[in-house]
DRENNU-957605 format. One record per atom (N, C-alpha, C): residue number from 1; x negated, y negated, z negated; atom name; residue in one letter. Coordinates in nm, 4 decimals, decimal comma. Layout:
BEGIN
+-----+----------+----------+----------+------+------+
: pos :     east :    north :       up : site : code :
+-----+----------+----------+----------+------+------+
: NUM :        X :        Y :        Z :   CA :    A :
...
+-----+----------+----------+----------+------+------+
***
This chain:
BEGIN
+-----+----------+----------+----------+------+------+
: pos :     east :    north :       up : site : code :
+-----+----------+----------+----------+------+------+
:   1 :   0,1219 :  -0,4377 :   0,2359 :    N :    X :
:   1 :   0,0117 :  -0,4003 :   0,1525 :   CA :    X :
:   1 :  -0,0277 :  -0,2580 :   0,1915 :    C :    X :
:   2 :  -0,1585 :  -0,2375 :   0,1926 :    N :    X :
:   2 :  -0,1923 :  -0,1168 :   0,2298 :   CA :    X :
:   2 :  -0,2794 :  -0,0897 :   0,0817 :    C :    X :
:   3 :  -0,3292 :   0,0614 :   0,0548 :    N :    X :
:   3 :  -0,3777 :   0,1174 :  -0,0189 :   CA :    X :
:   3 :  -0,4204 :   0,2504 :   0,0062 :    C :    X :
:   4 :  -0,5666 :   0,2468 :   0,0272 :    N :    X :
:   4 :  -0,5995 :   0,3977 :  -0,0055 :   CA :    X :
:   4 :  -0,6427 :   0,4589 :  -0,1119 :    C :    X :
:   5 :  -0,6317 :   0,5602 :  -0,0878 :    N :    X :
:   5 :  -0,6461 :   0,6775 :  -0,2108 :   CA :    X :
:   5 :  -0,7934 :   0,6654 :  -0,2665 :    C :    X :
:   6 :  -0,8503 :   0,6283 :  -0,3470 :    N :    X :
:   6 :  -0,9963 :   0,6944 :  -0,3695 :   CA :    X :
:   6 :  -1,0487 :   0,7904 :  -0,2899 :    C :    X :
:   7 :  -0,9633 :   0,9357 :  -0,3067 :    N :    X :
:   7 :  -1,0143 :   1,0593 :  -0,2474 :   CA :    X :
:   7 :  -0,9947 :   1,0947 :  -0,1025 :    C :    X :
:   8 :  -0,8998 :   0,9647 :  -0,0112 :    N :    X :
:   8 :  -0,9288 :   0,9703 :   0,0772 :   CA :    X :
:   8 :  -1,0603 :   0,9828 :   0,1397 :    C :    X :
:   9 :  -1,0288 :   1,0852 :   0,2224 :    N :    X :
:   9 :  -1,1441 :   1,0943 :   0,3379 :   CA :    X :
:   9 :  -1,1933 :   1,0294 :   0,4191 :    C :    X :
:  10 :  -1,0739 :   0,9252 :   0,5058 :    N :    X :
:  10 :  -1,1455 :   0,8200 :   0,5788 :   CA :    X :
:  10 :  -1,0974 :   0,6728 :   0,5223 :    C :    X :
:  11 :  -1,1280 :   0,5590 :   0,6026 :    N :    X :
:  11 :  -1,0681 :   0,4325 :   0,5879 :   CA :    X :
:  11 :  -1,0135 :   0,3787 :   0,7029 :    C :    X :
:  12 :  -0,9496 :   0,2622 :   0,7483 :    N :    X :
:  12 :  -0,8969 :   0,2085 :   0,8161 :   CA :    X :
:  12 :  -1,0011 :   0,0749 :   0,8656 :    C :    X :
:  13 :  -0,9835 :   0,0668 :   0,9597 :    N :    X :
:  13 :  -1,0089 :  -0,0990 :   1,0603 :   CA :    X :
:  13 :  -0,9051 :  -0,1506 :   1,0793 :    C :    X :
:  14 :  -0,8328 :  -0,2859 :   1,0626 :    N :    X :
:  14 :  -0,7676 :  -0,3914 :   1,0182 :   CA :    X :
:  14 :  -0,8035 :  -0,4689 :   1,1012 :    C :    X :
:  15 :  -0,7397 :  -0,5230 :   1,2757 :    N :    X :
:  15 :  -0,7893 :  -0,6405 :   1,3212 :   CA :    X :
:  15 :  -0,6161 :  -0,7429 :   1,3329 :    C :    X :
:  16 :  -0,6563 :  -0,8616 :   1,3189 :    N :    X :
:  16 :  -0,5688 :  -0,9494 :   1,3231 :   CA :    X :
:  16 :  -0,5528 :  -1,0625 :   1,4063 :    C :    X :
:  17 :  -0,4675 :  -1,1102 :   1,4189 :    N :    X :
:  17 :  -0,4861 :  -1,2425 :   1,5627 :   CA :    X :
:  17 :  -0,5342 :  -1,3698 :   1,5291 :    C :    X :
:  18 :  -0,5798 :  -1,3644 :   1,3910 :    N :    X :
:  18 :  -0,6520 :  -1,4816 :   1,3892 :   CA :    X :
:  18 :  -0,8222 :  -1,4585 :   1,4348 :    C :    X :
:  19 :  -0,8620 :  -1,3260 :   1,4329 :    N :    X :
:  19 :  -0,9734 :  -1,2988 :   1,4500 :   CA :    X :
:  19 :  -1,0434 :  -1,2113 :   1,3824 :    C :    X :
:  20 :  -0,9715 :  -1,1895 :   1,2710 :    N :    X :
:  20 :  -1,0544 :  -1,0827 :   1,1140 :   CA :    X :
:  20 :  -1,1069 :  -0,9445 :   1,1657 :    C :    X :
:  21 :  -1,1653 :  -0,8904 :   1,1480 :    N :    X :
:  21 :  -1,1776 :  -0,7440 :   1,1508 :   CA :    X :
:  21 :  -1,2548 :  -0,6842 :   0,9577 :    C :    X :
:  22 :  -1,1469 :  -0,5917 :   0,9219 :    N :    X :
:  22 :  -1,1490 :  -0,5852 :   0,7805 :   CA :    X :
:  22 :  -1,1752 :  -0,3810 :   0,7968 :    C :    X :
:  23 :  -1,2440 :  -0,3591 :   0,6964 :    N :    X :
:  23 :  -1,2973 :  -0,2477 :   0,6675 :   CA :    X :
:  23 :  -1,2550 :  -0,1981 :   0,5623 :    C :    X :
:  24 :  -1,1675 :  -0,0830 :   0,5265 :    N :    X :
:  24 :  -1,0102 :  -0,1022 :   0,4366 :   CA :    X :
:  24 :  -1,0844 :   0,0691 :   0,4060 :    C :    X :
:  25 :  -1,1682 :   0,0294 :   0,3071 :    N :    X :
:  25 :  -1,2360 :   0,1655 :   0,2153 :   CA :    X :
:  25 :  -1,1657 :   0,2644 :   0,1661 :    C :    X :
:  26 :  -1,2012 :   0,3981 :   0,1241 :    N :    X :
:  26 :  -1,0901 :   0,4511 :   0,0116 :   CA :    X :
:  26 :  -1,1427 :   0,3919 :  -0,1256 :    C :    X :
:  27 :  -0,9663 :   0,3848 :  -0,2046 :    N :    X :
:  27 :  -0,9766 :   0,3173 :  -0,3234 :   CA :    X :
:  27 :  -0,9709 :   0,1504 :  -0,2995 :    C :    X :
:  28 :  -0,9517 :   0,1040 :  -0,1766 :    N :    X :
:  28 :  -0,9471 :  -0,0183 :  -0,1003 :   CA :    X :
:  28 :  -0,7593 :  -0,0317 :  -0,0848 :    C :    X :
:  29 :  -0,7623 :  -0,1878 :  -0,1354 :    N :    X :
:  29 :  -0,6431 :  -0,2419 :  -0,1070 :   CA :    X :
:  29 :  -0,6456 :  -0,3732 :  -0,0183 :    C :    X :
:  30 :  -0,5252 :  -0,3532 :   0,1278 :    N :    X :
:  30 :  -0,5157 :  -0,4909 :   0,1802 :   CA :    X :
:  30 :  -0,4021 :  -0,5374 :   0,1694 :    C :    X :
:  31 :  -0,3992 :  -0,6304 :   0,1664 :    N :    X :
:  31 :  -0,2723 :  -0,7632 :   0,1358 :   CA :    X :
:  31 :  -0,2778 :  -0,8181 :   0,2506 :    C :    X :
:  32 :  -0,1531 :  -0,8404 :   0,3437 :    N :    X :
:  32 :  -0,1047 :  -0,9193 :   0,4573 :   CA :    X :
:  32 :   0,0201 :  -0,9720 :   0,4280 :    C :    X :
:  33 :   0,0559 :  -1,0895 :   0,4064 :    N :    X :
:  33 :   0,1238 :  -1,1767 :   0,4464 :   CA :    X :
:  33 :   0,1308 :  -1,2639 :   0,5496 :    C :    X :
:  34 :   0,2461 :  -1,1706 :   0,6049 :    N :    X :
:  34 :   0,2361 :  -1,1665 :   0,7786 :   CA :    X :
:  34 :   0,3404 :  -1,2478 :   0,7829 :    C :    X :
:  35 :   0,4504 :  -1,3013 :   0,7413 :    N :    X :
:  35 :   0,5594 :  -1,4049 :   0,7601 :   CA :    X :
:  35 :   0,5888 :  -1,3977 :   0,9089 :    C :    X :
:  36 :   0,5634 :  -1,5386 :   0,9734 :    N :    X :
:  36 :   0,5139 :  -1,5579 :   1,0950 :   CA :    X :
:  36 :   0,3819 :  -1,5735 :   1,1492 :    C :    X :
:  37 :   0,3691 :  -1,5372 :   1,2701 :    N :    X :
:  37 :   0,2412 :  -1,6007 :   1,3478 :   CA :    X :
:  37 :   0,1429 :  -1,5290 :   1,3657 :    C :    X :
:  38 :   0,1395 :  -1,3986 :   1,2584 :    N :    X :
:  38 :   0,0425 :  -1,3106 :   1,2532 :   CA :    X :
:  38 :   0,0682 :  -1,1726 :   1,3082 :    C :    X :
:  39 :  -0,0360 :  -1,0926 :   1,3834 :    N :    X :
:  39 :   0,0064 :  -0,9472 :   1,4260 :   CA :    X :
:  39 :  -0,1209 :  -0,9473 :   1,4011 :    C :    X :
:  40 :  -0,1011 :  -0,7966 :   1,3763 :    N :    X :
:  40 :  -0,2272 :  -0,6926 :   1,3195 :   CA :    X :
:  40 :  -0,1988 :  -0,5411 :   1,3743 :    C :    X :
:  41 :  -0,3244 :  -0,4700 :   1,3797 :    N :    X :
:  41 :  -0,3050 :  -0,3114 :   1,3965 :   CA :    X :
:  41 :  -0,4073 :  -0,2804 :   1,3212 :    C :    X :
:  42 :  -0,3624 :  -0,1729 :   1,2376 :    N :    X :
:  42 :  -0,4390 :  -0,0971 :   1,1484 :   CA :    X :
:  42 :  -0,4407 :  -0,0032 :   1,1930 :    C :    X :
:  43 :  -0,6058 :   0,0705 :   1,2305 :    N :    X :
:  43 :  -0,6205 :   0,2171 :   1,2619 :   CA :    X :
:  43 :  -0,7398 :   0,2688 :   1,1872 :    C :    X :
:  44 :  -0,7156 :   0,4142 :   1,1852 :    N :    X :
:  44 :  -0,8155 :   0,4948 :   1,1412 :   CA :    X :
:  44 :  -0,9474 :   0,4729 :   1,2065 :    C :    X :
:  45 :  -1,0559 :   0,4911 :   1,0995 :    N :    X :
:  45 :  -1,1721 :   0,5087 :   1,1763 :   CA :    X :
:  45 :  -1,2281 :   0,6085 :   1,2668 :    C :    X :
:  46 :  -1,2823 :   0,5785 :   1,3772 :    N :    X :
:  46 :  -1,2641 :   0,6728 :   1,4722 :   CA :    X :
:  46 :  -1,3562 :   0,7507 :   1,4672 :    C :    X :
:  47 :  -1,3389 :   0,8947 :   1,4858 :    N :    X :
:  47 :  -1,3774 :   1,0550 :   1,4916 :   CA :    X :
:  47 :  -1,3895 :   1,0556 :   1,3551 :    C :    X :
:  48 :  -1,3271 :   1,0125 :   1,2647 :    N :    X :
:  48 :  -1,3161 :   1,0712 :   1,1133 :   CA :    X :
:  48 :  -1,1715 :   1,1738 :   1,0607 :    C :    X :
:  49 :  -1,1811 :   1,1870 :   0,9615 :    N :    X :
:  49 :  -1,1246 :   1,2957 :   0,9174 :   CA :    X :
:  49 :  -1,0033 :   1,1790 :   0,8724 :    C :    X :
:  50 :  -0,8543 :   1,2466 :   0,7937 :    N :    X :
:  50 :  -0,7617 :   1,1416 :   0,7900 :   CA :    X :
:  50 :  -0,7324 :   1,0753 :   0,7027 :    C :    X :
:  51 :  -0,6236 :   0,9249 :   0,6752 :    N :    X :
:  51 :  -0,6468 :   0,8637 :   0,5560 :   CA :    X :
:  51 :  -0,5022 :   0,9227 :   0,4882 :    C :    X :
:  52 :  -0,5428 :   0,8904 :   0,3529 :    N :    X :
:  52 :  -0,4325 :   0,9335 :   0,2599 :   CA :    X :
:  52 :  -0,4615 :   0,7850 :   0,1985 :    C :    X :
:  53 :  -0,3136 :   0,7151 :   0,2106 :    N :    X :
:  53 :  -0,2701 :   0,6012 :   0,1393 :   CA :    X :
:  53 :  -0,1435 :   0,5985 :   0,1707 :    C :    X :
:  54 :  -0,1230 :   0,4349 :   0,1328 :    N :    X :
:  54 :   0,0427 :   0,4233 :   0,1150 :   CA :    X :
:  54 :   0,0346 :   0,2516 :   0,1885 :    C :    X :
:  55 :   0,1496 :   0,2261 :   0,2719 :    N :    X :
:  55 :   0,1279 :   0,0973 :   0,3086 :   CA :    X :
:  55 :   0,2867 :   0,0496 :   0,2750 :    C :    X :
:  56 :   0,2919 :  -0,0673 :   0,2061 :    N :    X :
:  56 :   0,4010 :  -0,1278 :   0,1338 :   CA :    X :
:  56 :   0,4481 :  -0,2432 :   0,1872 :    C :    X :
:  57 :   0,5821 :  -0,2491 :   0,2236 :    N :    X :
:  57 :   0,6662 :  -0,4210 :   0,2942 :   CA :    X :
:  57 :   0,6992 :  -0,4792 :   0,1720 :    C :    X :
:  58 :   0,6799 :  -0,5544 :   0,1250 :    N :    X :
:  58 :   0,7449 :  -0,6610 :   0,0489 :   CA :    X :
:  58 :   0,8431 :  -0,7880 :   0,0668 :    C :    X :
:  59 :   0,9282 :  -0,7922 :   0,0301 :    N :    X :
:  59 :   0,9918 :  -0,9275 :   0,0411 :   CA :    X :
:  59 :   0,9819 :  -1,0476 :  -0,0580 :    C :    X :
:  60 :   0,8965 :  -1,1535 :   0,0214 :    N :    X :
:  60 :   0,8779 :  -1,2065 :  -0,0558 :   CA :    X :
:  60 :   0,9754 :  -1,3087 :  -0,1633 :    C :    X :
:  61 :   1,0445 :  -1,3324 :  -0,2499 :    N :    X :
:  61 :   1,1264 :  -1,3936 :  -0,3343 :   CA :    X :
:  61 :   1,1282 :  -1,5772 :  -0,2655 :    C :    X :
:  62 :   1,0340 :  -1,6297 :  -0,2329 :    N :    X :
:  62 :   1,0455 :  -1,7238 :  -0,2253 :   CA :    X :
:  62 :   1,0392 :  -1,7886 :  -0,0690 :    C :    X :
:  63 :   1,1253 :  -1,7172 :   0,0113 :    N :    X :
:  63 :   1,1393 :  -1,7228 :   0,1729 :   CA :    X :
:  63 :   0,9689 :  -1,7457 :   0,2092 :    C :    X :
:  64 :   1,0276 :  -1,8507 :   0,3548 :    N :    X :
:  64 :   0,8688 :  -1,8627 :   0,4406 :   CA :    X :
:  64 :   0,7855 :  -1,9160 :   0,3540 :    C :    X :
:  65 :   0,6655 :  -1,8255 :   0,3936 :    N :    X :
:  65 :   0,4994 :  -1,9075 :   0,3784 :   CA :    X :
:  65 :   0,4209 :  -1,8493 :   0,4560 :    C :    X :
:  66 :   0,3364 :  -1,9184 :   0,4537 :    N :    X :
:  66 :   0,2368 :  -1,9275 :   0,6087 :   CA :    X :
:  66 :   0,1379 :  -1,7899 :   0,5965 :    C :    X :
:  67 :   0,1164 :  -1,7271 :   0,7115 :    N :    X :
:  67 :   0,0830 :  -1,6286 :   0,7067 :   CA :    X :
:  67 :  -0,1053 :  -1,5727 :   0,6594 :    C :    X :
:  68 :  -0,1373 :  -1,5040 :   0,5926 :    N :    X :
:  68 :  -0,2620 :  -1,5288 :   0,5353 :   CA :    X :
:  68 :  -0,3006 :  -1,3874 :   0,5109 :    C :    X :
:  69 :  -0,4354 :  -1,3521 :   0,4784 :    N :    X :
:  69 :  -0,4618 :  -1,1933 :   0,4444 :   CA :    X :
:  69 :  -0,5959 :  -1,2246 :   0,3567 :    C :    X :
:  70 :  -0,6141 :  -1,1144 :   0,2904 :    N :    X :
:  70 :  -0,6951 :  -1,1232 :   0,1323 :   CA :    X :
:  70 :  -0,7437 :  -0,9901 :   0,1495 :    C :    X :
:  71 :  -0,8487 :  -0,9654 :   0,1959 :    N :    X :
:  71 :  -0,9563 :  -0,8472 :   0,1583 :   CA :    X :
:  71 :  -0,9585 :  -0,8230 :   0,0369 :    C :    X :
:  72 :  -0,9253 :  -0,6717 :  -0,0429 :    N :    X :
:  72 :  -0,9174 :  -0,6583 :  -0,1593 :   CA :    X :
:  72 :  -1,0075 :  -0,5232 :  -0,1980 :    C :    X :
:  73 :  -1,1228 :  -0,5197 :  -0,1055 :    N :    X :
:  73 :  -1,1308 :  -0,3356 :  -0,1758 :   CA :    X :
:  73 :  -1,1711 :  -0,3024 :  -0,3016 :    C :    X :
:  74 :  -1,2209 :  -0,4257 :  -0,3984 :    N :    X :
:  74 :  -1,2487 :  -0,3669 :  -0,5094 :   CA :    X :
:  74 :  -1,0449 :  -0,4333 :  -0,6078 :    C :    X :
:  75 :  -0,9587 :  -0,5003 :  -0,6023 :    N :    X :
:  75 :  -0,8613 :  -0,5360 :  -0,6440 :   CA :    X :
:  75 :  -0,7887 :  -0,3780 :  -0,7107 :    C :    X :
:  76 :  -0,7642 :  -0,4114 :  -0,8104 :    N :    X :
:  76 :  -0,6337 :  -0,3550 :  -0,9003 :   CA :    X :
:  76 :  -0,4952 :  -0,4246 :  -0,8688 :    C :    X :
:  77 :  -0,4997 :  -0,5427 :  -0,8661 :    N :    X :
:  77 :  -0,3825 :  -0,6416 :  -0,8650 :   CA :    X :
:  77 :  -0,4684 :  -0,7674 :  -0,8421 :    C :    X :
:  78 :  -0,2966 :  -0,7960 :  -0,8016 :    N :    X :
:  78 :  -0,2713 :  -0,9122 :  -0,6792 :   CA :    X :
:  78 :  -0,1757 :  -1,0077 :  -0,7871 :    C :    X :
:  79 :  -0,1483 :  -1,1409 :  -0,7463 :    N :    X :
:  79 :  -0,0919 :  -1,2004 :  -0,8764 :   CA :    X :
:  79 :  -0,0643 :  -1,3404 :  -0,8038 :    C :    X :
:  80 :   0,0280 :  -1,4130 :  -0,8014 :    N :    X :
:  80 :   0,0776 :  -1,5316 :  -0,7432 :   CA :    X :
:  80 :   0,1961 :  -1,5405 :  -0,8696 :    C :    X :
:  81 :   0,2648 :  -1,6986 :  -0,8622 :    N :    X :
:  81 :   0,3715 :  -1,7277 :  -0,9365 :   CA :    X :
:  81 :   0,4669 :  -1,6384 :  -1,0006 :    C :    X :
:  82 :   0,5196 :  -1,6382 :  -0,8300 :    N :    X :
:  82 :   0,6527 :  -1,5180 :  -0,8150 :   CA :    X :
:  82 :   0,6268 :  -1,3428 :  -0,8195 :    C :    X :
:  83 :   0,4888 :  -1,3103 :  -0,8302 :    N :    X :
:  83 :   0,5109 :  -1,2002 :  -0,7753 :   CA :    X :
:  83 :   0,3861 :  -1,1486 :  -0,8305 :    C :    X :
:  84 :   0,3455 :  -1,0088 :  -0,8947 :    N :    X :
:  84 :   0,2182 :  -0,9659 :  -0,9656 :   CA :    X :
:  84 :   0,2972 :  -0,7905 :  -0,9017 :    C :    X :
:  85 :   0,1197 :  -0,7172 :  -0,8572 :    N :    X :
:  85 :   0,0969 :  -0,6335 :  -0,8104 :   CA :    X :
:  85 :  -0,0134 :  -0,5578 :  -0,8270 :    C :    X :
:  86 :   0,0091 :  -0,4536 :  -0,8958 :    N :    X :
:  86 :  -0,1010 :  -0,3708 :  -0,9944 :   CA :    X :
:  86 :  -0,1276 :  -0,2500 :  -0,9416 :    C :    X :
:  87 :  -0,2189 :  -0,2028 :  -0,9029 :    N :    X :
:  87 :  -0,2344 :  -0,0568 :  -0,8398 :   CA :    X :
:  87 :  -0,3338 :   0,0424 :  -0,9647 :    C :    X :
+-----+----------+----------+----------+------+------+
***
């Protein structure tokens, strides 16, 4: 999980191997559930100033599941069975 700051200055680009390219705002949250199968690189936007966030590993409680990602920039929380996530 990634998260930026509101008062961050810049945002991130998010590309993934399924094909996505995601635009990861400040005050923007992304969710990757990367399990297997998936690689990603997240970088700063280029010639901008730097990001202030926080990027989070989780384990998920309920072993494998298939790998998936959820554009969240307007999200507070995230919420499945096992697992609720509130920013």
């Amino acid at each position: 999980m990634i998260y930026l700051f509101a008062d961050s200055p810049n945002g991130f680009i998010n590309h993934d191997s399924f094909g996505n390219v995601q635009d990861i705002r400040p005050g923007g949250l992304n969710w990757n559930r990367a399990s297997r199968g998936m690689m990603h690189e997240v970088t700063p936007v280029a010639d901008a100033a730097p990001v202030r966030g926080l990027q989070i590993f989780l384990l998920s409680p309920i072993g494998y599941i298939p790998p998936a990602e959820a554009e969240a920039n307007d999200y507070r929380q995230l919420a499945s069975q096992a697992t609720k996530v509130e920013v």
